[in-house]
C-alpha positions, 0 to 999 in steps of 0.5 A: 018238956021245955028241952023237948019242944026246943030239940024239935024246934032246932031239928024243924030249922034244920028241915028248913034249911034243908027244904029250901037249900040254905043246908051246906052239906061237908063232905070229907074224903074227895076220891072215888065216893065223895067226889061223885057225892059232891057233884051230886049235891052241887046239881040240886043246887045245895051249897058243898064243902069238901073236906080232904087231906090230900092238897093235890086233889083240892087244888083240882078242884078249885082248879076245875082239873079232873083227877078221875078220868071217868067222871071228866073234866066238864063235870070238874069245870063246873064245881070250880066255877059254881059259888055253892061249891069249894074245897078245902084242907081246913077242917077248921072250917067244919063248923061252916058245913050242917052235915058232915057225910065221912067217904074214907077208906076202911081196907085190911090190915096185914092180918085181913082184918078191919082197919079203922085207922081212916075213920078214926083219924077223920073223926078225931079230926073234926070232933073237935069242931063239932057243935050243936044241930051238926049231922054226922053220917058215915058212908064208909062201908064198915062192920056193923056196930061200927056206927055205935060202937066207934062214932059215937063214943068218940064224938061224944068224948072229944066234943063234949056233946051228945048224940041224939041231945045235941047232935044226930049221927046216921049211917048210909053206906055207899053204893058206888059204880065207877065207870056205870053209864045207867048208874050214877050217884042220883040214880042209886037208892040210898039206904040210911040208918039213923041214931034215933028217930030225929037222926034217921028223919034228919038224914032223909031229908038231906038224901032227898034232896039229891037221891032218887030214893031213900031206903029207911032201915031201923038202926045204923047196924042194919044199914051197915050190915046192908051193904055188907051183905050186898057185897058179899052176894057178889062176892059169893056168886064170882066164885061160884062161877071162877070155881065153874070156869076151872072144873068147865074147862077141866072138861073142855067146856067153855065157861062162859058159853055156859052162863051165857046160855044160862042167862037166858032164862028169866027167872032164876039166874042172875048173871056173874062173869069169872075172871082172873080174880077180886078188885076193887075196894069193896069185894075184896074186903067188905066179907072180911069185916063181917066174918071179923066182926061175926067172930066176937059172937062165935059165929062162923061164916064158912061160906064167905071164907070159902069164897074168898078163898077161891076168888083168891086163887084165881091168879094163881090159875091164869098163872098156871095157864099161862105156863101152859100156853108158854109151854106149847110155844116150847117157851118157859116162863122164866125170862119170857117177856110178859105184858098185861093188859088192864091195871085197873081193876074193872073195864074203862075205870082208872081205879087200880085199888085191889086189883088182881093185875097187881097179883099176877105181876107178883107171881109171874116176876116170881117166876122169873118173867119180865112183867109190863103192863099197858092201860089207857086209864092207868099211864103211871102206876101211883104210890100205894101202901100195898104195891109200892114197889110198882110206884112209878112204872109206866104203861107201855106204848100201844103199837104192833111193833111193842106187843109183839115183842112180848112172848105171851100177852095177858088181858086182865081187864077188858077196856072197851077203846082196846082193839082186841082185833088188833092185838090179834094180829099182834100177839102170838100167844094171848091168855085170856081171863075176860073172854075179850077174844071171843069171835074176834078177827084174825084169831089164829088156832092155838093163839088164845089162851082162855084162862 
């Protein structure tokens, strides 16, 4: 009875803290997810210690730089004057954070099975710095059980300490939007699960203090199984719609007048575009994780391995597609001149990760093609495990006489600030996988490609 009035007596100072904005909260992994988070906590005024391996993106940091073009240079401006804001490659100092909030990358491996080096890594990391009263949440999106399973029994072995007795761990997956102008990081429902009832109370308290809302779910698993299935739905209706786009056009109807008309019934429909294929870091990988994940109970999940299979053919269309459009030009795509236009993967991002511009770059160069590629968001293409050999190759300059000199141009991601009414002008043969030429001026007959 004594240790159990002096483990709600510790949780009570811990809600304290929190209430009245004494509560540091640690967040390791600064990229796309964590350093909106920080911004985030940074504007409710609860003092923030960020945590990330990569120096070049601290030094931004404290240095007031912007390193993700959509969230701006005032934003960075102000984490590096604030006094309730620092970052640091110190983990060392993980002690001086209450709550430890873990934002790190879970990709495939070259099996397209989880790969848990990150979280493994990070966790073994701070273990060793763990103490009495800190909360661990993972907002990585993972397999559900990962939470059970992998945190915790690691935590416990290296720390010596044990959940729910010394320390609280929670699960609340991340639910970013890059580029969302309706949408940020405080706007955003937060689903949480927690280790135990101290945990999941715990982790509330710290999301209400910057989070419009707080979604209480009863376990880690099922928070983890959440955005899995958030995810998938996506997954799921964009190739419903890829799959329309190719039997629509096969029968010379035009996909996206289609769902447009659609989409005006209020009720029933929800309204999914087709494009060239997956980007990003989710889509493309989280069904992976559960139909992983579902194999350990025997448990088949056709319907997710058939979606992803169609999203992952779709580069291989506007391939075909673009060897059509080439051929009506009495052109073959070996040792055309090809330019793509959008690296990233979705419109007005720099966010390059998974995206099907990098696919299509592949196939056409197999093919024999010259590929380029221009991106306002993406000047140089940057290091990556999977498209290494593309490191360093830069956007092409913006003017007629450099689109011109293309044989056939592709618009894999539709950037608002590009003037499709230009390259109109430019451009002799235009594939389109994003409708961006729709009703724009000066498009010539046999010009656009829809793809």
């Amino acid at each position: 009875m004594k240790q159990e009035t002096h483990a709600a007596a510790a949780l009570d100072t811990l809600l304290t803290k929190i209430d009245t904005r004494s509560y540091t909260v640690g967040i390791v992994g600064l990229g796309y997810v964590g350093l909106p988070l920080m911004w985030t906590f940074h504007e409710k005024q609860m003092p923030v210690l960020g945590f990330d391996i990569d120096s070049e993106k601290v030094d931004a940091i404290n240095a007031g730089r912007s390193y993700i073009k959509h969230l701006g240079e005032p934003m960075m401006r102000k984490l590096a004057e604030s006094d309730l804001c620092d970052a640091t490659v110190d983990f060392s100092r993980i002690p001086e954070a209450d709550a430890i909030l873990l934002c790190v990358p879970t990709p495939l491996d070259e099996y397209r099975e989880p790969d848990m080096t990150y979280i493994e890594g990070t966790v073994r990391t701070i273990a060793p710095h763990l103490r009495k009263g800190h909360l661990v949440i993972l907002e990585s999106t993972t397999y559900p059980g990962t939470t059970e399973e992998l945190i915790i029994p690691l935590l416990e072995q290296i720390s010596g300490l044990s959940a729910e007795t010394d320390f609280y761990v929670g699960y609340s997956p991340e639910r970013e939007d890059p580029g969302n102008a309706d949408f940020n990081t405080a706007k955003i429902p937060k689903v949480v699960g927690g280790h135990g009832a101290d945990a999941l109370r715990l982790s509330m308290a710290v999301y209400d203090t910057a989070i419009v809302q707080t979604v209480p779910v009863s376990d880690t698993r099922t928070a983890e199984a959440v955005k899995l299935t958030e995810n998938i739905f996506r997954s799921v209706n964009i190739a419903l719609v890829n799959e329309l786009k190719v039997v629509f056009h096969a029968m010379g109807i035009d996909v996206h007048e289609v769902i447009d008309a659609a989409a005006t019934k209020p009720f029933g429909f929800m309204k999914f575009t087709p494009g060239p294929g997956l980007g990003g870091h989710c889509i493309p990988i989280d069904p992976f994780y559960l139909t992983w994940k579902a194999r350990q109970y025997e448990q088949n999940t056709r319907f997710i391995e058939l979606a992803g299979e169609v999203n992952t053919e779709m580069p291989r269309y506007v391939l075909r597609r673009t060897i059509e459009a080439l051929n009506s030009l009495k052109k073959s795509i070996n040792g055309s001149r090809i330019l793509l236009i959008g690296l990233a993967y979705k419109p007005d991002v720099d966010d390059d990760r998974e995206s099907p511009t990098y696919k299509l770059m592949d196939l056409y160069t197999g093919m024999g093609a010259e590929v380029a590629y221009f991106d306002p968001y993406v000047p140089v293409i940057r290091p990556s495990r999977e498209h290494g050999h593309w490191a360093g190759t830069p956007s092409v300059s913006w003017d007629r006489e450099t689109v011109s000199a293309f044989d056939a141009v592709v618009i894999a991601t539709n950037h608002s600030e590009i003037d499709y009414d230009l390259l109109a002008g430019w451009a002799d043969c235009i594939i389109d996988t994003r409708n961006a030429m729709n009703g724009r001026k000066g498009v010539r007959e046999g010009q656009v490609w829809k793809a």
